[in-house]
C-alpha positions in Angstrom: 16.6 11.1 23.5 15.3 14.6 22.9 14.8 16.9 25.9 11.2 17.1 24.5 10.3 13.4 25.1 11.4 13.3 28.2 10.3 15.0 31.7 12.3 15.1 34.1 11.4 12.2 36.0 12.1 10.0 32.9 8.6 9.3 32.3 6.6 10.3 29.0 4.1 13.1 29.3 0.7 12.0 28.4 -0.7 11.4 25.3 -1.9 14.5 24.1 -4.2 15.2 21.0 -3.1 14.1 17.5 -3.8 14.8 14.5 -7.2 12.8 13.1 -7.9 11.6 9.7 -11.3 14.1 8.0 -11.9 11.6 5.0 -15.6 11.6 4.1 -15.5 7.6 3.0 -14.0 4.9 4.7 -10.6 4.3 3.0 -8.8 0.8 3.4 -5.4 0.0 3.9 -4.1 -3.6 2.9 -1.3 -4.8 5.1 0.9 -7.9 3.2 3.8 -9.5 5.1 5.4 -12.2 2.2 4.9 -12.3 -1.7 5.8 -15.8 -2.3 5.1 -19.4 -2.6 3.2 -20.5 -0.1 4.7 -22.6 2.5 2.9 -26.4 2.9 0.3 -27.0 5.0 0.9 -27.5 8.7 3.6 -24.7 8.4 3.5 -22.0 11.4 1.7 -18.9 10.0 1.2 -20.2 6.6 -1.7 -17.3 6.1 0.7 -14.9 6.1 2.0 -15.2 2.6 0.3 -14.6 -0.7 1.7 -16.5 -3.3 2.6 -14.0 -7.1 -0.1 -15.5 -8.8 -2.6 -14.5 -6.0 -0.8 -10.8 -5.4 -0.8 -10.1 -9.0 -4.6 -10.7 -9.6 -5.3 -8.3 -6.7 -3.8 -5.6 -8.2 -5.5 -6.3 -11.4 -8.7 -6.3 -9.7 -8.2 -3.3 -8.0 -7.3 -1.8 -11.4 -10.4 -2.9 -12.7 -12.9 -2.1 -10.4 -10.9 1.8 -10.5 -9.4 1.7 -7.6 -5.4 3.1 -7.4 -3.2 1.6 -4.7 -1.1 4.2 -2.8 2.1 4.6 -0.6 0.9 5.9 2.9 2.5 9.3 1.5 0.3 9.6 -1.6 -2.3 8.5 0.8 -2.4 11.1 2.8 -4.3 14.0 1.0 -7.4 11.4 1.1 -7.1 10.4 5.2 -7.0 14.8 5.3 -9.7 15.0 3.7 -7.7 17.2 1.0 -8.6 15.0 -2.1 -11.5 12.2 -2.5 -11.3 9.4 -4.6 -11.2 5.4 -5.1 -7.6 4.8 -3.3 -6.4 2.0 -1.2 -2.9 1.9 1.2 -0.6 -0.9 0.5 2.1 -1.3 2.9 4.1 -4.4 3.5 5.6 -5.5 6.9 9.0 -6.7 7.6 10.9 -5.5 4.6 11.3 -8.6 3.1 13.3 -9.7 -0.2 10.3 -11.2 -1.8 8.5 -8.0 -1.9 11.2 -6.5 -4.2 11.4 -9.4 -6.9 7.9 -10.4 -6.7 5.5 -7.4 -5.4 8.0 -4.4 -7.2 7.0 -5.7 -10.5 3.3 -5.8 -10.3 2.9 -2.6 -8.4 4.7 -0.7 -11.4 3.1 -2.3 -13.9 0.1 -0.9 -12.6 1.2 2.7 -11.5 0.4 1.3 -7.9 3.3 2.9 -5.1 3.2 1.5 -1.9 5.0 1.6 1.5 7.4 -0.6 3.2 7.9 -1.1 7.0 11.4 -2.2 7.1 13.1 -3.4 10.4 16.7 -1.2 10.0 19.1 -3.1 12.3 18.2 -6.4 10.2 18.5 -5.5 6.9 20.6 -8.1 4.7 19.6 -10.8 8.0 16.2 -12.8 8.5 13.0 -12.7 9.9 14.7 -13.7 13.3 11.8 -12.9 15.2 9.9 -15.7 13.9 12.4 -18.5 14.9 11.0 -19.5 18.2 7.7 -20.0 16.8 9.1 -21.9 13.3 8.6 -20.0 10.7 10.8 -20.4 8.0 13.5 -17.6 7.5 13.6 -15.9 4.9 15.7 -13.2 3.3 15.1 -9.5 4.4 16.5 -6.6 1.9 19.6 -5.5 2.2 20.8 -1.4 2.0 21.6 -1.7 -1.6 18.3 -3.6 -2.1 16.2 -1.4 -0.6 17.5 1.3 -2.2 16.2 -0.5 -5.3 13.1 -0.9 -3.5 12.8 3.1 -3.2 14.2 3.7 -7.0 11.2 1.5 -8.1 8.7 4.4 -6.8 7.9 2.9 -3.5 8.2 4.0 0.2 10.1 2.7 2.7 8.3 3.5 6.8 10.1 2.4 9.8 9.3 -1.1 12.0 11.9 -0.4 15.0 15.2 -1.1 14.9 14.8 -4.8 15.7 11.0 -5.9 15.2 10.5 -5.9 19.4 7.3 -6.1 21.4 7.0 -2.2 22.3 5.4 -3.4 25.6 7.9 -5.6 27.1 10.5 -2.1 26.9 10.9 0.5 29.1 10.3 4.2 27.9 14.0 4.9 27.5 14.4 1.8 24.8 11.2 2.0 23.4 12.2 5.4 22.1 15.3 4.5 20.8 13.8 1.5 19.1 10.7 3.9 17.6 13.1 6.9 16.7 16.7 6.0 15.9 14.9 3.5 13.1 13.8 6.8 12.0 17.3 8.8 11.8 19.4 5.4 10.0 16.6 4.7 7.8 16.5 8.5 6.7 20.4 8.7 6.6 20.5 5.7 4.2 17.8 6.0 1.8 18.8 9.9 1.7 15.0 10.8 2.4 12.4 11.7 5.5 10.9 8.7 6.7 7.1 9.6 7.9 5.9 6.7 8.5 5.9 4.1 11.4 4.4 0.7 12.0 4.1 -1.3 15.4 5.8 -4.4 15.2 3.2 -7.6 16.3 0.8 -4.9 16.4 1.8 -3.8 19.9 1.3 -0.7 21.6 -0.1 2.0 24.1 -0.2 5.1 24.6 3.6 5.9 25.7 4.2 4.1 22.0 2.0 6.3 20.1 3.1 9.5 21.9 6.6 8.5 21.1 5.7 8.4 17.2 4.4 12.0 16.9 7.7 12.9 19.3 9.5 11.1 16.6 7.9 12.9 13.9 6.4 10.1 12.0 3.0 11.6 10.5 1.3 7.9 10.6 1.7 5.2 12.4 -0.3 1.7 11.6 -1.4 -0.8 13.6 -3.0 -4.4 13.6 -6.6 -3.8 14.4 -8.5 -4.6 11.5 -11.0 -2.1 10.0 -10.8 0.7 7.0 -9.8 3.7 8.0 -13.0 6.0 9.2 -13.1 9.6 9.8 -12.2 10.9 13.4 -9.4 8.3 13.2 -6.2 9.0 15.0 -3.3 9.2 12.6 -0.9 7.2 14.5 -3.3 4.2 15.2 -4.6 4.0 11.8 -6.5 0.4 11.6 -5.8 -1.9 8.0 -7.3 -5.0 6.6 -5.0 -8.0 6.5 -4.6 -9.8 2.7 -3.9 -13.5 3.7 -3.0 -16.6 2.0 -6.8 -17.6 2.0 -7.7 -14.4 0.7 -10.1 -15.2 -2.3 -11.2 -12.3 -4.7 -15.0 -12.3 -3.4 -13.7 -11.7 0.4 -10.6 -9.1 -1.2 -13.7 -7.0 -2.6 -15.8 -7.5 0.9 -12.6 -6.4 2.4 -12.2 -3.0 0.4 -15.7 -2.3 -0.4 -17.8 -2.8 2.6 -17.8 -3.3 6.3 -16.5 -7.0 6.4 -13.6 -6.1 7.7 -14.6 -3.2 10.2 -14.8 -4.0 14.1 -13.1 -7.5 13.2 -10.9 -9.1 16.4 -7.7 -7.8 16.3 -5.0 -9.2 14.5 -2.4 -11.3 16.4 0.7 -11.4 13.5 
């Protein structure tokens, strides 16, 4: 760990300001976990996919209603303040296959980029964090795949090195599971990696202080809500697109307040 992270009695230093989004609208980000079929009913977490069909007429909707969907990179400029416009995040949690073969397509054939949270020390393995509960697992990308994932025009952010709940970890492996997901994700894809997202969701402080330590210039979270202005940078809030997500309720998601002050989610 750096010498900067660190005091000398181990501990973190505390938070201390970061940087804060200036845009003048409130600007959603739509957080996906699995493009796929959807599992049958009675299936643990069934909500959390969003079957092709579904995914695809998003994005055409967006399209249509002039909205352009946006890596957290191309994003940026917007949360600044920099550039206005009708933009949405997309990122995607986990990293996994069915976001390559089924999402890749549709965001290209609408000139949509997007960003990827990928869990490094899993790639090629399966959604193992899910097996005590029973969820299916499924198929994370490989190396090679998500390189494919990058060629296509989209962003790949970081997710820890082994999707872990930040808050059962001392400071000493929390760090190494925030930054060194940084450093092997940027050795592989051959890129910087900016951006971070906290695995279930959670986090304190320590965790958010760790990000900007580790460089990431965003880090996103579960709690529901577009992103307002005043909004911390690494605890930017998104709005969860779920398997009962209906067209009506995706524009009352993007488009007004439906989704701001919601609970927090849980996944």
């Amino acid at each position: 760990m750096s010498a900067c992270a660190l005091g000398e009695d181990g501990l973190l230093p505390a938070l201390y300001e970061a940087n804060v989004t200036a845009n003048t609208s409130p600007i959603p980000i739509l957080v996906y976990h699995q493009i796929a079929e959807v599992p049958k009913k009675g299936a643990p977490f069934r909500g959390l996919y969003v079957s092709v069909a579904a995914f695809a007429r998003q994005m055409v909707f967006l399209k249509m209603l002039g909205y352009t969907g946006m890596s957290m990179t191309d994003l940026q400029p917007y949360l600044r303040g920099e550039k206005t416009g009708k933009v949405v995040g997309i990122t995607f949690d986990d990293g996994y296959l069915n976001n390559l073969t089924n999402a890749l397509p549709v965001l290209q054939k609408h000139g949509f980029t997007s960003t990827c949270y990928v869990v490094d020390g899993l790639l090629g393995k399966t959604n193992v964090w899910d097996e005590s509960i029973g969820i299916a697992q499924t198929p994370l990308m490989t190396a090679e795949q998500l390189l494919q994932w990058q060629a296509g025009g989209q962003e790949v952010g970081a997710h820890t090195q082994d999707h872990v709940d930040l808050l059962t970890l001392n400071e000493i492996t929390a760090w190494k599971q925030i930054a060194k997901s940084k450093t092997t994700l940027q050795n592989l894809l051959g890129k910087p990696v900016h951006h971070f997202c906290y695995p279930f969701g959670k986090f304190d402080e320590r965790h958010s202080t760790m990000a900007k330590q580790a460089q990431y210039e965003t880090a996103t979270t579960t709690v529901r809500g577009r992103v307002r202005s005043a909004t911390n940078l690494l605890t930017l809030p998104r709005v969860p697109v779920l398997r009962s997500t209906s067209l009506p309720v995706f524009w009352l998601k993007i488009a007004t307040a439906y989704e701001d002050g919601k609970k927090k989610d849980t996944v």
